[in-house]
N, C-alpha and C positions, 0 to 999 in steps of 0.2 A: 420628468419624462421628456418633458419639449429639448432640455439639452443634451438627453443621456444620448443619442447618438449623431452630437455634433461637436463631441468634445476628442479631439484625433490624436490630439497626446495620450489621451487613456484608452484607444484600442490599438494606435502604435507601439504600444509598450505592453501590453495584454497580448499583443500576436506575436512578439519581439520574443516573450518567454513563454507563454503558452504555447504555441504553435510546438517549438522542440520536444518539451516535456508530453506534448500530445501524442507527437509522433514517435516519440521513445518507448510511450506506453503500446501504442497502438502496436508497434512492430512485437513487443514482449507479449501481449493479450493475444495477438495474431501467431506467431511462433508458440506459445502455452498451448493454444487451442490444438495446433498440428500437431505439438508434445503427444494432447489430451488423445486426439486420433489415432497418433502411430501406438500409445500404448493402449488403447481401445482395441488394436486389432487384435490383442493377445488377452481379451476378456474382461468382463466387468469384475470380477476379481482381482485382474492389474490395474483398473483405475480405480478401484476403490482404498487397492494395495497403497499406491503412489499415494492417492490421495491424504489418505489417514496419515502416514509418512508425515507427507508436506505440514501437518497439522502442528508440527513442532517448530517446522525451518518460518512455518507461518507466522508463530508466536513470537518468535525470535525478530524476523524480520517488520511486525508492527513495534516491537521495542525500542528497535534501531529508528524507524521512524518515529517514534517519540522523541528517542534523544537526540535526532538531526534537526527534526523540526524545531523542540526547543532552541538547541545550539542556532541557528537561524536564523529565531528570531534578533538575537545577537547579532550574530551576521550580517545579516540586511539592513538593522538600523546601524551600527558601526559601518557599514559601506555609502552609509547615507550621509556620515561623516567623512570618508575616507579613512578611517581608521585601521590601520595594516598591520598596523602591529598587535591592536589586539583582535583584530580578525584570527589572524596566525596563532595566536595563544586559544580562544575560543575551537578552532582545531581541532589544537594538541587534545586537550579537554575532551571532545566527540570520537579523536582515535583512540586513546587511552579508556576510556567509558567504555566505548563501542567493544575493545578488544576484550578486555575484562568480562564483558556479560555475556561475549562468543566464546571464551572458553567454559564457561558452567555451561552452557547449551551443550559444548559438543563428548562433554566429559557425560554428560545424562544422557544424552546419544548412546554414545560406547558404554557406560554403565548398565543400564537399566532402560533397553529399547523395549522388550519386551510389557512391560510395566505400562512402558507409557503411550503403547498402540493399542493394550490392554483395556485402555481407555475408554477407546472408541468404538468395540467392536468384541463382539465372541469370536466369530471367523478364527480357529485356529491358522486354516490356510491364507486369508487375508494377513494375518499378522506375521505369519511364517515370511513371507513375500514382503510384507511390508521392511521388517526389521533390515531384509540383504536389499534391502533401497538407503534404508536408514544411516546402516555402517558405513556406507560409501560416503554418502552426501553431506556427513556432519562434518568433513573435514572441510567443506566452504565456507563454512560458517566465520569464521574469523577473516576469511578476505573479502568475505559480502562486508562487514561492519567496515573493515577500510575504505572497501569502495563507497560503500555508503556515505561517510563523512567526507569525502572529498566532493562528490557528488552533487549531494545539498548544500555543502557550501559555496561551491560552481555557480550553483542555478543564484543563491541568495546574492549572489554581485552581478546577477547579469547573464553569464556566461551559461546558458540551459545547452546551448549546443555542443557544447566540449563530451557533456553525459551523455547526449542522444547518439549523438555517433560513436564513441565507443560500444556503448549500450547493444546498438544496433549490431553492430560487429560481433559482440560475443554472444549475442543470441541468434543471427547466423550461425555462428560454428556449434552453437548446441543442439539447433535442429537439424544439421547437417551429420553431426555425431551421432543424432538420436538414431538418423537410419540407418547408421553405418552398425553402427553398436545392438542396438535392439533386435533390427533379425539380420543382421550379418549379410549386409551385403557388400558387395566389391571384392571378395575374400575375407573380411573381417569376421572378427567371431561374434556368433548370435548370444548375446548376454541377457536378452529381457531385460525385466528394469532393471538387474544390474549394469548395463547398458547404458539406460537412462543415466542414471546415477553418476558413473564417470563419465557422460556426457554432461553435463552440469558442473559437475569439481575441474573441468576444463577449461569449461566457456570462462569460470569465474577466474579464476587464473589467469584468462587472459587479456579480460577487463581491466581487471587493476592493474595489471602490468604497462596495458595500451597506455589507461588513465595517467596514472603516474610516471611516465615515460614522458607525455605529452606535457603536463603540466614543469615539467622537470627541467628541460630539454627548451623548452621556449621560455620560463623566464616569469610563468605567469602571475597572478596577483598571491594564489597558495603556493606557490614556491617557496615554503620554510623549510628552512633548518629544522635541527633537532631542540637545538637549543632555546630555539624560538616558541617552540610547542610546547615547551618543556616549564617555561618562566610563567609559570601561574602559581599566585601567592593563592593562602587561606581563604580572604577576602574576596577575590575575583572567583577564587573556583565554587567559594558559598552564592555567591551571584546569581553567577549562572542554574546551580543547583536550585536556589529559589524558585527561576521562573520554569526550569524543565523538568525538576519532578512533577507534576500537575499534566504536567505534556504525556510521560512515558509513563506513569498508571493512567493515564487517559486512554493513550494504545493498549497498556495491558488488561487493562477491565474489559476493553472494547473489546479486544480480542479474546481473552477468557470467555463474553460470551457468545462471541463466534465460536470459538470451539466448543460450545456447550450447544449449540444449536447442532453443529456437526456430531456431535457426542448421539442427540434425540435423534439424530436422522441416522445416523449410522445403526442404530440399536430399534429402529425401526423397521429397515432391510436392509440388506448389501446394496438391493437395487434401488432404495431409498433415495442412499448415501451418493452413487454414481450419479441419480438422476441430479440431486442440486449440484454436484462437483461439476458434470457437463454444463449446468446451468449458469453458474457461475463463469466457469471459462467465458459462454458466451458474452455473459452479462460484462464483463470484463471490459472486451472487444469495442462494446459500446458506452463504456464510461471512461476511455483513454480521456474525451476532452474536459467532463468534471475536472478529473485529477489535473490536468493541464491550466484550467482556471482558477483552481483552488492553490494550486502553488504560486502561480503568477500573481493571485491577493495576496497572500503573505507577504510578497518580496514586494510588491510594489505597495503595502498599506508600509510596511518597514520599514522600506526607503525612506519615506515620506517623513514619518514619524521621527526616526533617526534625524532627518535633517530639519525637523521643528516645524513640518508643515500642516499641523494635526487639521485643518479645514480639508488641507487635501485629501487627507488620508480618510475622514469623513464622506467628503464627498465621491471616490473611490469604491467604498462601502456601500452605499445606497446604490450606485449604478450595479456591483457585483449582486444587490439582493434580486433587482429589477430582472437584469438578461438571464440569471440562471433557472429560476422556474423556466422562461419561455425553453431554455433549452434542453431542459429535461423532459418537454414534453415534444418537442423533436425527436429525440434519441426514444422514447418511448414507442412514438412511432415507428420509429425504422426497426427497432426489436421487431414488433408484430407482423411486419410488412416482410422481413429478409431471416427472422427468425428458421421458417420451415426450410429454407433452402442451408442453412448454417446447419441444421440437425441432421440434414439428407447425409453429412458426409462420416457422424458419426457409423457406425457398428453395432448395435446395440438391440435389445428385445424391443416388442411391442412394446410393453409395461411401461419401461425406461424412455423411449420414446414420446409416449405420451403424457410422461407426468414430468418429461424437461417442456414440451411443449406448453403445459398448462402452467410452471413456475413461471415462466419466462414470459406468460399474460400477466404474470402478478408482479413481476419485475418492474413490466413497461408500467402499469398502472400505479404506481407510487414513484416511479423515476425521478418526477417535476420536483417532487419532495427530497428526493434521495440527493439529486445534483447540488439544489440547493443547500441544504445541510453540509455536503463534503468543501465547499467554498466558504460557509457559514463556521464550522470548525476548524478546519485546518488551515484557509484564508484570513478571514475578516478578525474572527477572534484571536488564534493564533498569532497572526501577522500584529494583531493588535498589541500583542504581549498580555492579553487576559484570559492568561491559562485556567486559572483555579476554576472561573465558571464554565468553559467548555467544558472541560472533567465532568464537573455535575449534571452537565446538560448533557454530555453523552453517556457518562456511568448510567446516572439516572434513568436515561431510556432505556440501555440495554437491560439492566439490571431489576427496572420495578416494570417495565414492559414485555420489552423481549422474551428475556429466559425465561419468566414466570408462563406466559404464551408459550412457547414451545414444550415445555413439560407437561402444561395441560391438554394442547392439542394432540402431542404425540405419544404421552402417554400415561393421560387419563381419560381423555375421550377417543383414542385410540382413531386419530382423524388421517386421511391421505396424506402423504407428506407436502402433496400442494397445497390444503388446506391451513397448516403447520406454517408453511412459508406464507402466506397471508396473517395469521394473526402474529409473527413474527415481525413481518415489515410493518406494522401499526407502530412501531415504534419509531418508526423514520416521519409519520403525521407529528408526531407527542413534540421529537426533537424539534422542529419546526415552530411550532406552536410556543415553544419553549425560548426559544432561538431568538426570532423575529421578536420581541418587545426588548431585548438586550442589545440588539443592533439599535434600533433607535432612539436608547437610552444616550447612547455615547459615551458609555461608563467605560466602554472597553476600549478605549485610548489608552497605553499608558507607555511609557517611554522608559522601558527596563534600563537605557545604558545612563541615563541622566541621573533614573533615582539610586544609580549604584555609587 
């Protein structure tokens, strides 16, 4: 404690690449939110529409961040080397994977949408609504996974800012679309969320374009070839696969029972379903710097490790367990404190109103736990390269916690759905609990590119 904030190399390099990614988030969590509003004004039927929708681009996009995060780890220890060349192969790897898994998403999309909104919900009209959101938006899919991989490997050497300002840009022109598109203003035509929708397969369009333009054009560290991407043997590409399958059924269990929670809540009411969807945007809003910490451990435990400096990357470790509780139970504050003035500007019934207001006390009240965890997985252990026991430690919670929680609350004792989301988040204590004697073990050091 006496050193943790007198060591200036470790929060000059924590604000160096947190800060962008915070701000990258915040601008998206802040732009989602207005999304969440402009199509609020056309009813909780279109945000539950959209939302169910998203329930797939959702699964999709914790996948991609399985497989960048693992790619990453890679990443970041080979840049701890200087390693450019197999950085660039490591890539190819994350474009190639990434693209592959975007087309069965968008092939299930256009196949079999109705099926899979089916899911979530009776609402004929909900699904009806859902599906002409669906049709549109699965055609990003495959350029979110490129942007994606170029992205996380951006941040993993350093470079968090190259993503935030793009980022920024095309989530300007999406909210900027969304009002143009949605109720047709300036002469344009009123599409509803079909609106949304090609507002979205635009922005993303123009992401990747900015992205890879810039990287292209200036020369920078990913400026590969094809060829370059392309030169991974058997060997290298089983490597990799070792330490990032663990990574990407970690996202997909995680997220499976995320959408199994969304699954209880939706089948609980429509107005259920809105209330945690609104909830969430907000909650969002206020977890930009988690996610901005949590990536910044990874790249900087990786570095470290990469360049054989495992004390540091320890001592790294312990400072990130330290500051994140304190800062979760900041942000938990500020929910409760700015919360009511954030919900003033939704649309919505009483009902909905008041049971975002009461999730969003249940949000702030395990936050401390939540921040720490998202630093705890995707930093410390991840960045560690000890994937196989974050999987456990977060399957584990959602899976023997979580979901078993929510089917009881919502429907077997047939509870509020803010009750629901309380014995839900009891799984963010478990994971913690779980978490904290593995950090202090030191077992999750390990230096993937050494022992390959």
């Amino acid at each position: 404690m006496k050193d943790l904030f007198n060591d200036k190399e470790f929060f000059k390099r924590l604000i160096a690449i947190a800060l962008p990614i915070s701000i990258q988030n915040l601008i998206s969590s802040s732009l989602n939110m207005v999304d969440t509003v402009m199509i609020g004004k056309l009813g909780e039927t279109s945000i539950a529409s959209v939302g169910i929708a998203n329930q797939l681009f959702f699964f999709f996009t914790l996948l991609m961040f399985g497989l960048n995060s693992g790619s990453a780890i890679f990443i970041s220890q080979y840049w701890g080397k200087r390693d450019i060349t197999n950085i660039r192969r490591v890539l190819g790897f994350s474009i190639i994977s990434g693209t592959l898994i975007s087309l069965i998403f968008t092939m299930s999309a256009l196949l079999i949408p109705e099926k899979i909104l089916g899911i979530f919900t009776n609402d004929k009209e909900v699904i009806q609504l859902g599906v002409s959101y669906l049709l549109i938006v699965c055609f990003s899919y495959t350029i979110t996974s490129i942007t994606f991989s170029y992205s996380f490997a951006s941040r993993s050497i350093g470079n968090a800012k190259l993503p935030m300002i793009v980022s920024a840009i095309s989530l300007g022109v999406n909210t900027t679309l969304n009002y143009l598109l949605i109720f047709g203003n300036f002469g344009f035509p009123a599409l509803g969320i079909k609106g949304a929708a090609i507002a979205t397969l635009i922005a993303r369009i123009i992401e990747l374009t900015l992205l890879l333009t810039t990287i292209y054009r200036k020369g920078l560290v990913l400026d590969a070839k094809i060829r370059e991407m392309k030169d991974l043997s058997k060997a290298f590409i089983m490597r990799i696969v070792k330490t990032t399958t663990p990574v990407i059924l970690n996202e997909a269990f995680w997220s499976l029972g995320v959408i199994t929670y969304s699954a209880v809540y939706g089948r609980i009411s429509t107005e259920a379903f809105a209330s945690v969807q609104i909830s969430n945007t907000v909650q969002q809003v206020f977890m930009v710097v988690s996610m901005g910490i949590g990536n910044a451990a990874a790249v900087m435990i990786g570095n470290s490790i990469g360049a054989k400096d495992e004390t540091k990357a320890i001592g790294y470790a312990k400072r990130f367990s330290i500051i994140t509780p304190l800062i979760g139970i900041i942000i938990g504050i500020l929910i409760i404190v700015f919360s009511p003035l954030i919900i003033s500007f939704f649309e919505v019934s009483v009902i909905v109103r008041e049971n975002v207001e009461k999730i969003l006390i249940v949000f702030a009240i395990f936050m401390a736990f939540k921040v720490f965890n998202t630093t705890l997985i995707v930093g410390i252990l991840r960045g560690g390269g000890d994937t196989t026991v974050s999987l456990f430690i977060e399957a584990g919670s959602v899976w023997l916690i979580g979901v078993p929680m929510a089917i009881v609350g919502g429907h077997i004792l047939n509870l509020p759905v803010y009750y629901v989301v309380v014995l839900v988040s009891l799984e963010e204590f478990v994971k913690a609990m779980v978490g904290i004697p593995r950090v202090i073990s030191k077992k999750w050091v390990r230096n993937v590119i050494e022992e390959g």
